[in-house]
N, C-alpha and C positions, 0 to 999 in steps of 0.2 A: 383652418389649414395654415401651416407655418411655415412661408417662405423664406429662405435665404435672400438677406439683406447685405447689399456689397455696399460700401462705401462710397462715397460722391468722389469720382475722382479717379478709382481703382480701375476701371476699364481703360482709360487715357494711359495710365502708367504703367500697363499692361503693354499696352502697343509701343509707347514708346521704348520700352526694356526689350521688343519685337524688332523694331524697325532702327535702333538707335544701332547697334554690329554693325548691319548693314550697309548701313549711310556710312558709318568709319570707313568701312571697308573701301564703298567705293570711292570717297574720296583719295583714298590711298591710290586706287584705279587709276583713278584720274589724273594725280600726280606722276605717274609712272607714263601714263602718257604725255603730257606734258616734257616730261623730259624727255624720253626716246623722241619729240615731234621737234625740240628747240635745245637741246643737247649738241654740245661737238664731237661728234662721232665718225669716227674713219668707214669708209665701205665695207668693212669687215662687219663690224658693230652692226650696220644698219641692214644687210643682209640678212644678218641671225635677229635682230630685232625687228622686222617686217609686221603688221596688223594683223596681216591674216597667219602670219606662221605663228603668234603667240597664239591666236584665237584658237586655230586649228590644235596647238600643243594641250591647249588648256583643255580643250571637248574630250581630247584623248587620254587625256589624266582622270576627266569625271568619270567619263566608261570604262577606266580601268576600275576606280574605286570603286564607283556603283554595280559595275557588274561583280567584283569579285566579292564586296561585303552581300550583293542579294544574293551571291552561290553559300555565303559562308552561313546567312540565316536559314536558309534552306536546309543545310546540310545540320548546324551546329544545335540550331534549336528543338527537333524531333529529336537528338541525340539526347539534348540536356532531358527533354521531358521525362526519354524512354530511362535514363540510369534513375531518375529522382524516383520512380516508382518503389516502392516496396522490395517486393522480387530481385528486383534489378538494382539495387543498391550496392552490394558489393561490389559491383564493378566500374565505379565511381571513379575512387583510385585509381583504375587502370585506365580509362580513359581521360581524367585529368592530367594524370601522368604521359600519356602519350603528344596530349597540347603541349605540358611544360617543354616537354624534348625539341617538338616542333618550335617554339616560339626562343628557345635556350638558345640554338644555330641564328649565328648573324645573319641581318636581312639581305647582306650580298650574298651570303655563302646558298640561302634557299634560292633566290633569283637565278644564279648562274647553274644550280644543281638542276630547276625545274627546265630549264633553259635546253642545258642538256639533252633532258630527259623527252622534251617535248618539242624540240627545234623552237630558236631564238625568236622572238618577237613579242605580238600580242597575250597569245594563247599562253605562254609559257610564264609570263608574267602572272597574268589572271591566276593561274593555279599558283605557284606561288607566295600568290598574297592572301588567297586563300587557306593555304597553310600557315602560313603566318599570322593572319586574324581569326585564327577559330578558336583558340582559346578565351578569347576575353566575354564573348558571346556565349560560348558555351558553359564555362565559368558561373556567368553571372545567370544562364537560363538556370542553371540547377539550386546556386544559392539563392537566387529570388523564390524558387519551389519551397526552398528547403526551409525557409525561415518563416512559413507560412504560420501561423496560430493550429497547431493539431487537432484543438476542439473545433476549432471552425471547420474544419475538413467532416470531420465526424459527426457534428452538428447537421451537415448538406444530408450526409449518408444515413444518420438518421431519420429525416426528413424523407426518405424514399428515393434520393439521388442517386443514379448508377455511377459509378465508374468515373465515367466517360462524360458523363452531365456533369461532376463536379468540378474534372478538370477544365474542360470548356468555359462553368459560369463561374466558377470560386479561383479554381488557384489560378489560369492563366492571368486574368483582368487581375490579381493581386500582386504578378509575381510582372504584369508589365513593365513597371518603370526601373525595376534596376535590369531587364533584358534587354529594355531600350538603353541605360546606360552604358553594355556591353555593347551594344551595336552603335553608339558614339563610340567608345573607345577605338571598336573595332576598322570603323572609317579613318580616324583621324588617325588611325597608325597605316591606312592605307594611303592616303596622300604624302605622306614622308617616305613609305616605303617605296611607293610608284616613281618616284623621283630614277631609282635605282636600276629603276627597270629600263632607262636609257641606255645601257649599259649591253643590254640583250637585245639592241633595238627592237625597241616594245613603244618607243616614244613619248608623248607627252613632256612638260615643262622640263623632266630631266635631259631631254636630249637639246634642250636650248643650255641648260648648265653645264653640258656636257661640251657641248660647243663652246661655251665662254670657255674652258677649260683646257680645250685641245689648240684653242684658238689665240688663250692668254688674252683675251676682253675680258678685265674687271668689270666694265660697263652691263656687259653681258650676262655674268653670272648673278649679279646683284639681281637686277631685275627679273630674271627667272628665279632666284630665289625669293624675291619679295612678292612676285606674282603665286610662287608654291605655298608661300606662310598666309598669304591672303586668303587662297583656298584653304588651306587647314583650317582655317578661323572661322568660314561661314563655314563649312560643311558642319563642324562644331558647333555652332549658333542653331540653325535648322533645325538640327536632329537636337537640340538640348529644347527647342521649341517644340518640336513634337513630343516630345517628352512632357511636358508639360498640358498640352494639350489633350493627350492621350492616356494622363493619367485618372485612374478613376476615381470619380468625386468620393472625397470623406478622407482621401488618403495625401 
């Protein structure tokens, strides 16, 4: 029996490629505290720069991401499965076409439209951003389907495979890692977008730049934008590790 042999070394380099973002990152953390803690800052600054209001802004920017990109896999990826079907191919087109439209309108113009639509806050955000990340997800669920080897598909189905077995053991485990790629993009356009959703008092990090903003503290906006590009980075890092982790061996 012939087992895969890794290299001496390869597993260390592996984590540290894992844990190296990270530790950037939080050093960056850490400097942002440091200054908000030893900084000259007026009571205005220190107000909107507070421990627990950034912590608090921050939790509420991840629930915004994470909830709306887990409603947009839910929603985006039985989509992608159901068009990449045979039968259901023609109408590919029309449902690509209706994301491009969706993602075409600027991320303020959906924000303030869902806003409307749903009264200003949390909830109206979430949808939203939801409409705004469904195409990248969806996107990438059908062309990771669609790029799949034909023979290998037919090859299952020869084999005695239903349906519904192939899609399960063949195409979804092949067509993983670029739907994973669609669901990083999909994230990391929701942290920039969520910013926005200050706007709709919906909160998180954007409503401390918001406040830098109405407040005129350059001090202030820096730091919630540097705490927002922080988060873009690891949510980015994570899901490009799961991506990794999760793709299947051989490929």
């Amino acid at each position: 029996m012939v087992t895969e042999q890794r290299p001496p070394g390869s597993r260390t380099a592996q984590w540290r490629r894992y844990l190296g973002v990270p530790a950037l990152l939080a050093l960056v953390c850490v400097g942002v505290v440091v200054f908000v803690a030893f900084a000259d800052l007026d009571d205005v600054e220190r107000r909107l720069l507070t421990f627990d209001g950034l912590r608090t802004a921050t939790l509420v920017h991840l629930e915004l991401v994470g909830l709306s990109t887990l409603l947009v896999i839910v929603l985006a990826v039985p989509l992608g499965i159901l068009v990449s079907r045979p039968w259901a191919r023609r109408l590919t087109p029309v449902v690509v076409g209706l994301g491009n439209i969706a993602q075409s309108v600027p991320s303020l113009g959906v924000i303030v439209l869902f806003a409307i639509l749903f009264a200003p806050g949390f909830g109206g955000a979430v949808v939203a951003l939801v409409v705004y990340a469904f195409l990248p997800i969806l996107r990438n669920t059908i062309v990771g389907l669609q790029q799949i080897d034909p023979f290998v598909v037919e090859s299952a189905r020869g084999m005695g495979m239903s349906s519904n077995r192939v899609l399960r053991e063949i195409e979804l485990p092949l067509a993983v890692p670029v739907i994973l790629a669609g669901v990083r993009t999909a994230a990391v356009i929701g942290v920039g977008t969520a910013t926005i959703g200050a706007l709709t008092n919906a909160g998180g990090l954007g409503s401390v730049v918001y406040g830098g903003i109405v407040q005129s503290r350059t001090p202030v906006i820096v730091v919630a934008s540097i705490l927002t590009a922080v988060l873009a980075l690891l949510v980015d890092h994570v899901l490009g590790v799961a991506e990794n982790v999760l793709r299947p061996r051989g490929l």
